[in-house]
C-alpha positions in Angstrom: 108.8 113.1 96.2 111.7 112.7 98.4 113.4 115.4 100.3 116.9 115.6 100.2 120.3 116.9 102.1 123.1 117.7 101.0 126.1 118.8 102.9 129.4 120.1 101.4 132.7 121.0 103.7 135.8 121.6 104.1 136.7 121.2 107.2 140.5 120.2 106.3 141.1 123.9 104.5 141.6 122.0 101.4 140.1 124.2 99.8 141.3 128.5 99.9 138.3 130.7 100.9 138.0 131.8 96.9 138.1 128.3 95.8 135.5 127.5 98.6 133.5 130.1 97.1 133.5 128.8 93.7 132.6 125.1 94.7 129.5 126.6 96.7 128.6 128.3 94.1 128.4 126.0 91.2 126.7 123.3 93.2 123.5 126.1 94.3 123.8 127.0 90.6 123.1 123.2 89.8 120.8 122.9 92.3 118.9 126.0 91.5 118.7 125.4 87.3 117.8 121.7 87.6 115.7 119.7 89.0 115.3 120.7 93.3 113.1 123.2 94.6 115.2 124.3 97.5 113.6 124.6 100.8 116.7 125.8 103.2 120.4 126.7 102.7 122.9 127.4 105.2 126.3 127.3 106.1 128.1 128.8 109.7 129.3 132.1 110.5 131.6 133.6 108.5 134.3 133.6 111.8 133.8 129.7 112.5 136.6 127.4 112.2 135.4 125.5 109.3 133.9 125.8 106.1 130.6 123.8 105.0 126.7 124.4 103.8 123.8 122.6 103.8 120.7 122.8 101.2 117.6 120.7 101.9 115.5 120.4 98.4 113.1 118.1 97.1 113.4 116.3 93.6 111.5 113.8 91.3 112.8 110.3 92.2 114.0 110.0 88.7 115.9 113.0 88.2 117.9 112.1 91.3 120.6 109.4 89.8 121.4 112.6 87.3 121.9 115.4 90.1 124.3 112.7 92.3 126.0 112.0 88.7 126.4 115.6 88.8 127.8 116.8 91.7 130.4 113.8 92.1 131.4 115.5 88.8 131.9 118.7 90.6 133.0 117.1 93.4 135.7 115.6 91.9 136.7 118.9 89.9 136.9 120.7 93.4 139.2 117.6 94.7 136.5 117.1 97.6 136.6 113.4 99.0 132.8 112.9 99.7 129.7 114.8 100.4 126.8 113.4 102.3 123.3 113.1 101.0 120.2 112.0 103.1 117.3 110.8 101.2 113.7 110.3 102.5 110.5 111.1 102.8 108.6 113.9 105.0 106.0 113.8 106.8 103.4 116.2 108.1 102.2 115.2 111.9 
C-alpha cells in the first residue's frame, strides 16, 4: 500500500482566507470519507505569509486513479493550477 502526499497552497492569495477555508475543507472531507487512512495533516501558522497544507495518507493502489480524478475536480472548482502528490512506498528500518 503506498503512502501518499498531498500538498495544496496558495501561496499567490488566489484564493480569500474563506474560500481557502472551503477548498481545505472539502479535500480532508474527501480524504477522510474515501479511501486514505490519514496519518498527518498540517499546514503553517496562522500569521505566515502563505496559505498551504499537507496530509500524508495511505491508499489501495487501485482506489488511487479515483482520488487524483477527484481532487483535480476540486481543484479545478477552486481555480487552483496544480497540487503536488508524492507516491511511494515506506519502509521500516
Amino acid at each position: 500500500m503506498p503512502t501518499i502526499t498531498l500538498q495544496i497552497g496558495n501561496s499567490d492569495d488566489h484564493l480569500p482566507q474563506a474560500r481557502w477555508h472551503d477548498y481545505v475543507e472539502v479535500v480532508r472531507t474527501l480524504l477522510e470519507a474515501g479511501p486514505a487512512q490519514i496519518h498527518f495533516f498540517g499546514a503553517p501558522p496562522n500569521w505566515a505569509p502563505w496559505q498551504n497544507a499537507a496530509w500524508v495518507f495511505v491508499a489501495e493502489r487501485e482506489q488511487i486513479p479515483a482520488l487524483q480524478a477527484a481532487l483535480i475536480e476540486i481543484r479545478a472548482r477552486f481555480e487552483q493550477d496544480s497540487f503536488a502528490w508524492t507516491e511511494g512506498e515506506t519502509t521500516f528500518l
